[in-house]
N, C-alpha and C positions, 0 to 999 in steps of 0.2 A: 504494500500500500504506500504510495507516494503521498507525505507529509506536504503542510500548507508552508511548512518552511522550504521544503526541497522544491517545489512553482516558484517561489520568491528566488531562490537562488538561480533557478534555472533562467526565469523573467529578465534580471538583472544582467545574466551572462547574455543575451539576446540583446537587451540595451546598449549595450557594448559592442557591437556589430564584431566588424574586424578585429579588434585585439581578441573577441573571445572565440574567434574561428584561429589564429594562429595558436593560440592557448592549448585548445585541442587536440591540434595537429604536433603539438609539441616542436612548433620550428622556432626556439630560445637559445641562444648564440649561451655559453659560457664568457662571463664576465669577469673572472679573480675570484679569490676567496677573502673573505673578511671574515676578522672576527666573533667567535662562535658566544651567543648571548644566551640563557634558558628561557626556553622556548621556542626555540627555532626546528624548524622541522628534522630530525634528526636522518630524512631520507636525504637529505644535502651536504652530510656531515660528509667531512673530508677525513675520511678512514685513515688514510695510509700516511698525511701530514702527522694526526696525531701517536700513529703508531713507531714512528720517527721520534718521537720523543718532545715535538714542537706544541706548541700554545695549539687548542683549539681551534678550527677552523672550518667553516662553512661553505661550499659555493656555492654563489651566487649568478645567474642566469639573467639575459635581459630579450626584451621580446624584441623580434627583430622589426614589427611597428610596433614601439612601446608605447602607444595612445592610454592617457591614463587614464583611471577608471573609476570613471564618478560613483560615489554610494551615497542611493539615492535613497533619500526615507517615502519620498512617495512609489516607489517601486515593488516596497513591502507589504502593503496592500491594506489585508484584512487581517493583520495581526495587530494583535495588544499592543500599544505603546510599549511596556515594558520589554516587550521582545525583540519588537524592532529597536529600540535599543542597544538591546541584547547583541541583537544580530550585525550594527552596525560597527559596534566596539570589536565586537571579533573580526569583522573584515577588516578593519583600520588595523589593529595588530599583525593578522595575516600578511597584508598588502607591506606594511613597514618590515615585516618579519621575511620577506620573500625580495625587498628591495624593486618594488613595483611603484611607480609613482599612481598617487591618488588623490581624487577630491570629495570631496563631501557636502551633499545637495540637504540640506532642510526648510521645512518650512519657514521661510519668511527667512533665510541664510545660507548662503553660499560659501565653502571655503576652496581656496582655486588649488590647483591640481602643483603637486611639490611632493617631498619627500624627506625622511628627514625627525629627526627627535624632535624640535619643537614645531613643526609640523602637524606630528602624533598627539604634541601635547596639545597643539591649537586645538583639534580635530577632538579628541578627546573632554576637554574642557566644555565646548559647542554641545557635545551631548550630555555629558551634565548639568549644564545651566538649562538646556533644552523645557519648556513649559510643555505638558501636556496634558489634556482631560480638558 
């Protein structure tokens, strides 16, 4: 059974036209690695750097049209405020965790498409002070 979250994800990926047809297709050039944070997806974990005896290490991928990718709270739909929320704090982490440039669409505020710790923390903040009900 396909959840009302998993339409909203899917929705969203369709909003995105092109970046979310290369996404798919997996055509992401390697970019470097950088520094490994918790949290980070551990399928990007650069094994063999740390098995060298080096600093942790992540790679990092960039999409070869890296168009960035608005998240959007009216795209959520018919979910509870608090989940869409929910849902958007985790893509904002995901998207900085993945080294993806993004923006973030809310009612009555716009924050433009960057990347970046305070960035996250702008984007993050927005949905805290966010009013809803």
């Amino acid at each position: 059974m396909v959840s009302r979250l998993d339409l909203c994800v899917c929705t969203a990926y369709r909003v995105r036209g092109a970046a979310a047809v290369s996404e798919i297709r997996g055509e992401e050039d390697f970019a470097g690695l950088r520094a490994y944070e918790p949290g980070m997806p551990l399928k990007h974990m650069a094994w063999k750097v740390l098995a060298r005896g080096a600093e942790p290490a992540v790679r990092s991928y960039s999409s070869l049209g890296a168009d960035p990718e608005w998240l959007d709270w009216h795209v959520l739909g018919d979910l509870p405020p608090e989940a869409r929320l929910s849902q958007l704090c985790r893509w904002i982490l995901d998207r900085e965790a993945a080294g993806r440039p993004y923006a973030l669409r809310l009612p009555r505020m716009e924050i433009a498409p960057a990347i970046g710790p305070a960035h996250r923390a702008a984007c993050l903040r927005a949905l805290a002070a966010l009013k809803v009900g």
